[in-house]
Structures are given as structure tokens and as C-alpha cells.
C-alpha positions as CSV (number, residue, x, y, z in Angstrom):
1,X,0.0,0.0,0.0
2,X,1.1,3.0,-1.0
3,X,-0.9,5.9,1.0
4,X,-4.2,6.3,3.2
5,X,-6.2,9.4,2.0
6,X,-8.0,10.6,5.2
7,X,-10.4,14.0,5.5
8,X,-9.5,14.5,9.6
9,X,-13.3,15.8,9.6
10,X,-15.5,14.2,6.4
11,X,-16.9,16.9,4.6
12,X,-19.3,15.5,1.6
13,X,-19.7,12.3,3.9
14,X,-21.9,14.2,6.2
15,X,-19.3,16.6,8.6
16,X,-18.4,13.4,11.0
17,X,-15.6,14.0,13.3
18,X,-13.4,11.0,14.1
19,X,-13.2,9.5,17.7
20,X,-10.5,10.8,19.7
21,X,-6.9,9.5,18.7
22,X,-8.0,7.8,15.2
23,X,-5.5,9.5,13.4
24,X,-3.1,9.4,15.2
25,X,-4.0,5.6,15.0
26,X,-3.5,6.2,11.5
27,X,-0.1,8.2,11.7
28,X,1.2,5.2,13.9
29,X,0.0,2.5,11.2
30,X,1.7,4.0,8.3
31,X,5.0,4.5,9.9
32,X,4.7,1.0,11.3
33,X,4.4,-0.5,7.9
34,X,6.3,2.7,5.7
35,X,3.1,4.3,4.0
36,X,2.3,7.8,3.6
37,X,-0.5,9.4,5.7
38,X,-2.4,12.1,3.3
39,X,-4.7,14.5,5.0
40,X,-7.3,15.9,2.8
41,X,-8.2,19.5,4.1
42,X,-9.8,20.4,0.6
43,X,-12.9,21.3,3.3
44,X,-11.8,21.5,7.0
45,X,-8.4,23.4,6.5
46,X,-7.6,27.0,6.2
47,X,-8.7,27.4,10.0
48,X,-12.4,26.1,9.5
49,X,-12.0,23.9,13.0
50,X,-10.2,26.7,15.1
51,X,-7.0,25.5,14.0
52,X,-5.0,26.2,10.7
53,X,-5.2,22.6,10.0
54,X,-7.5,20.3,11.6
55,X,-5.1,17.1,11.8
56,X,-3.3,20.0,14.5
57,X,-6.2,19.2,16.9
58,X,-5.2,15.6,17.1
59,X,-1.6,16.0,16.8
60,X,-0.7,14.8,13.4
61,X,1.5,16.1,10.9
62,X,1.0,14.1,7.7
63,X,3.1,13.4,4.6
64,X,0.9,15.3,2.5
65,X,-1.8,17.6,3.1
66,X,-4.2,19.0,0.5
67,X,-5.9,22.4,0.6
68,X,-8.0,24.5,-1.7
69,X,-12.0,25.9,-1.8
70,X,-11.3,28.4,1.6
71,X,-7.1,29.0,0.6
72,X,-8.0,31.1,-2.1
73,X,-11.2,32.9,-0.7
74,X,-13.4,31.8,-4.2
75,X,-10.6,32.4,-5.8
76,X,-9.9,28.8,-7.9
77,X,-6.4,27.1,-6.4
78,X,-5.4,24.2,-4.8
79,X,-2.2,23.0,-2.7
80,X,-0.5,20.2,-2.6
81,X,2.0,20.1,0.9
82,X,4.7,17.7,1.2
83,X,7.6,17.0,3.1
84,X,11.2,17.5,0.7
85,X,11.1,14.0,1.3
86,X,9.2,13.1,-0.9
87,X,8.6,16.1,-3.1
88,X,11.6,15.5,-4.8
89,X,10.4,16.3,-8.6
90,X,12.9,17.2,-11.5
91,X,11.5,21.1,-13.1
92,X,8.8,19.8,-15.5
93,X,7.8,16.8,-13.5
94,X,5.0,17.9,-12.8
95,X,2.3,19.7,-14.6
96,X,-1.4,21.5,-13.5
97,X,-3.7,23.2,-16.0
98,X,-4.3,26.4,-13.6
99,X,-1.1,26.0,-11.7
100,X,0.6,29.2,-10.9
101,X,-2.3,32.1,-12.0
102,X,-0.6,34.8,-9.9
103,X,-4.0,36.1,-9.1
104,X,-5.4,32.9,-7.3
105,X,-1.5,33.1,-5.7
106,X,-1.9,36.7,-4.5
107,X,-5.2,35.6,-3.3
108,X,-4.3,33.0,-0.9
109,X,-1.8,34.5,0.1
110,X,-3.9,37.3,1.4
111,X,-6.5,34.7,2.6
112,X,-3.4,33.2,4.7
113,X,-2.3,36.6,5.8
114,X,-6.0,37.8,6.8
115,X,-7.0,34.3,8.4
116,X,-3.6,33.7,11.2
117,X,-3.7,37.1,12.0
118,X,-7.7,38.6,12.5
119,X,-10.2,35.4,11.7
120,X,-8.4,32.8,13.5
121,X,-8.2,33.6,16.6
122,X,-12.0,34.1,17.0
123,X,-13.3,30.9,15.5
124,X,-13.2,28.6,18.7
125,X,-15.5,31.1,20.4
126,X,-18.0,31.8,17.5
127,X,-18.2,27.7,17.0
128,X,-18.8,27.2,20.7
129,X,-21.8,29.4,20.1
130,X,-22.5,28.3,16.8
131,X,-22.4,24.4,18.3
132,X,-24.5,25.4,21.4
133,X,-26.8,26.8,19.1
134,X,-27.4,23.6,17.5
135,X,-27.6,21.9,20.4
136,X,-30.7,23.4,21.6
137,X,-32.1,23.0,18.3
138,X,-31.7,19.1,19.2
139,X,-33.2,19.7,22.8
140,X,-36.4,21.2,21.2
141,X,-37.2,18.8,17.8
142,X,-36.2,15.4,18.0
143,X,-35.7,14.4,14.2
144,X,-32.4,15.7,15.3
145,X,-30.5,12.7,16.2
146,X,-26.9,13.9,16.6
147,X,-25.1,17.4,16.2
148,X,-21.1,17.4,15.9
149,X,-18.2,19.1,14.5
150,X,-15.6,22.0,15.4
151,X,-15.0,25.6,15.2
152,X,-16.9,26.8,11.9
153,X,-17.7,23.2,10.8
154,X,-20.7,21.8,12.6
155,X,-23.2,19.3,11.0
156,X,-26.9,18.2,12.1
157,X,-27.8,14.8,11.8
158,X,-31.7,14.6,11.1
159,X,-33.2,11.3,11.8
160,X,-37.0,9.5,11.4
161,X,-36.2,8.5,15.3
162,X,-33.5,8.5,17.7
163,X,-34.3,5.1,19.0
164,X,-33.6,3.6,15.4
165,X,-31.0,7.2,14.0
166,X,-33.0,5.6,10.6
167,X,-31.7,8.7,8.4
168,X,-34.5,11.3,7.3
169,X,-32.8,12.9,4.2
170,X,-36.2,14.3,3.7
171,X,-35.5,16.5,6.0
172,X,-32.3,18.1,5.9
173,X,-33.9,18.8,1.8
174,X,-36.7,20.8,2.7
175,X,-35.0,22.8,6.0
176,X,-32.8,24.3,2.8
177,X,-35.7,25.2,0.7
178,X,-37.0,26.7,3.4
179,X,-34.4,28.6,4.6
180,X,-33.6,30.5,1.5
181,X,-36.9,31.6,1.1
182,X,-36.0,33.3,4.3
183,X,-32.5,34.8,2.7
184,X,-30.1,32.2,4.4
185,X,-28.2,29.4,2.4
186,X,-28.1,26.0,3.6
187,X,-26.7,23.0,2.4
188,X,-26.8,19.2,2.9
189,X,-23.8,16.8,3.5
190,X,-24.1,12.9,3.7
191,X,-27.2,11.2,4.0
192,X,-29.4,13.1,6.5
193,X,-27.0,15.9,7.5
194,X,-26.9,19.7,7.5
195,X,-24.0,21.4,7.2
196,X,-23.5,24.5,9.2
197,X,-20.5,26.8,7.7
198,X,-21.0,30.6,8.6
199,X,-18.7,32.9,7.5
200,X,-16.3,33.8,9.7
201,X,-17.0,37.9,9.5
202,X,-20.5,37.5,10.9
203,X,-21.3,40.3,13.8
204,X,-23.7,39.6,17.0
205,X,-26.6,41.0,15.1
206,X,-25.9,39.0,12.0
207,X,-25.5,35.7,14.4
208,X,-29.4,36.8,15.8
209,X,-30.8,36.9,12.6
210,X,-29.7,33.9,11.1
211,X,-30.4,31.8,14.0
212,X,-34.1,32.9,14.4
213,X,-34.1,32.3,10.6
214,X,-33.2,28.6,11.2
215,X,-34.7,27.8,13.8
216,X,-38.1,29.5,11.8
217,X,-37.3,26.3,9.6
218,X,-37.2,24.3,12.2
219,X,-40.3,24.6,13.7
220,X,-42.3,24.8,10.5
């Protein structure tokens, strides 16, 4: 085996945070048996969890890490990290189609910049509200069988009943149709989920708003 591919939180699979210490599981697997450990941060990186990187939470520094959607602020670039190690390439190696654009470069690099020294700092506090938030959503209806994530990255689980957590993707469908009828965008992840993924600029009164809005959809 050459590598493991590994999102440290799964994005399109539904926003499900691994148990404590599975990849660093992982991290001790491939360097028991020499394979590379590649941490796909296409969606959680770029400080989405409260940390630059969310493999930092568990401790982990990978062979290679991916990165792109929030690196270049909608902006299109992607980043492939690597240890020297293994990036060893002759010049021409290795080709991309949109490789190098200096403006999607000068972009992230302002996204960087902008995120490590202002946003950063504040996302463990917003997604502790953000979270508890959810979490009283959960008290109130119970389709909602299980709310998880980190930081910025939290995802709702909706469910027919929490005795059987039989999925309800039925759910989670109309809550969006719903909700940007009332001007807020939603969007589903794995089966039965709801991804929650404010911006990271949003003020107190902008919080408010959207919450009432949601939890509107809710109770409809």
C-alpha cells in the first residue's frame, strides 16, 4: 500500500468527526508498515475547525496535506504540501492546468495573511456558540439525532427517530428550501446531514438573525 487518504473531519460524507486518537492511529499504522499518511483539508483546513489545519487538533502532521475551496477565498487554487522528502520532482515533472495564476496566488496569500492574524483567533469562540446553538435545536425537535463538529464546521444529523437514527434525508432537503426563502443558504452533507459553515465575519446581530431564521425552519 502505497498511502491512506484521510479528511481529519468528512466533509461531503456528512461533517463526522473521528473518535478521539484515530488518526493518530493512522499516523502510527503508516509508519509501522512505511506508507504515507495524506490529510485531505480540501474542506476543513484553512482554519475552518479553530486550527489552521484540523489534523493539529489531534496532533498529526502528515506526509501530505491537501488544501484549496477556503485557501483562495473563491478564488480557484489548490495546494498540494509535502515533506522534501518526498517532493523530490525534476522542473517539468509535474504539470497542473491552472497552476501558478498569480492572481489565485496573491489571493491565498492574502486569505493566509488575513486568516492567522484577525479570523483565526476568534473561531473557537464563534463555533462554541454556533455548536451550542445547535444543540438546543436538538433539545427542542427530536428528528435531530446527533449534532457534531468543530470551530466553523458543525453538522446536524436529522433522523426519522432517535431510538432507530433511521436517516430522514427528507428532512435536511426541505430545511434548505425553506431557509432560502428566508434569505439564508443551507446546504446538505451525507445522507441526513446539514452542514453549518457561517462565514467567519459574521457580527452579533448577524448571528441573531440567522439563528431565528433557522430555527423558523425548524419549527415549520
Amino acid at each position: 500500500m502505497a498511502a491512506i487518504f484521510v479528511e481529519p473531519i468528512q466533509g461531503e460524507g456528512g461533517y463526522v468527526v473521528p473518535p478521539a486518537g484515530y488518526l493518530q492511529a493512522l499516523r502510527e499504522l503508516c509508519d509501522r508498515h512505511g506508507i504515507l499518511l495524506v490529510c485531505d483539508e480540501v474542506q476543513c483546513g484553512v482554519g475552518r475547525t479553530g486550527k489552521m489545519w484540523a489534523c493539529e487538533h489531534e496532533g498529526v502532521e502528515p506526509d501530505v496535506l491537501l488544501a484549496a475551496k477556503g485557501l483562495g477565498s473563491g478564488m480557484p487554487i489548490g495546494a498540494i504540501v509535502a515533506k522534501e522528502s518526498i517532493m523530490k520532482w525534476q522542473p517539468g515533472a509535474h504539470g497542473s492546468t491552472f497552476g501558478g495564476n498569480p492572481v489565485c496566488c496573491a489571493a491565498a496569500l492574502a486569505t493566509l495573511d488575513v486568516v492567522e492574524r484577525e479570523l483565526l483567533p476568534n473561531v473557537p469562540r464563534l463555533g462554541e456558540r454556533l455548536l451550542a446553538g445547535a444543540q438546543r435545536l436538538q433539545e427542542k425537535y427530536a428528528t435531530i439525532g446527533d449534532v457534531r463538529g468543530r470551530g466553523l464546521m458543525i453538522g446536524v444529523e436529522f433522523v426519522k427517530a432517535r431510538a432507530t437514527h433511521e436517516p430522514a434525508p427528507e428532512v435536511p432537503h426541505e430545511l434548505v428550501e425553506r431557509a432560502f426563502r428566508k434569505g439564508l443558504l443551507l446546504l446538505g452533507a451525507g445522507k441526513s446531514a446539514l452542514r453549518l459553515a457561517p462565514p467567519w465575519w459574521w457580527t452579533s446581530t448577524t448571528w441573531t438573525r440567522r439563528c431565528a431564521s433557522s430555527t423558523s425552519a425548524c419549527g415549520r
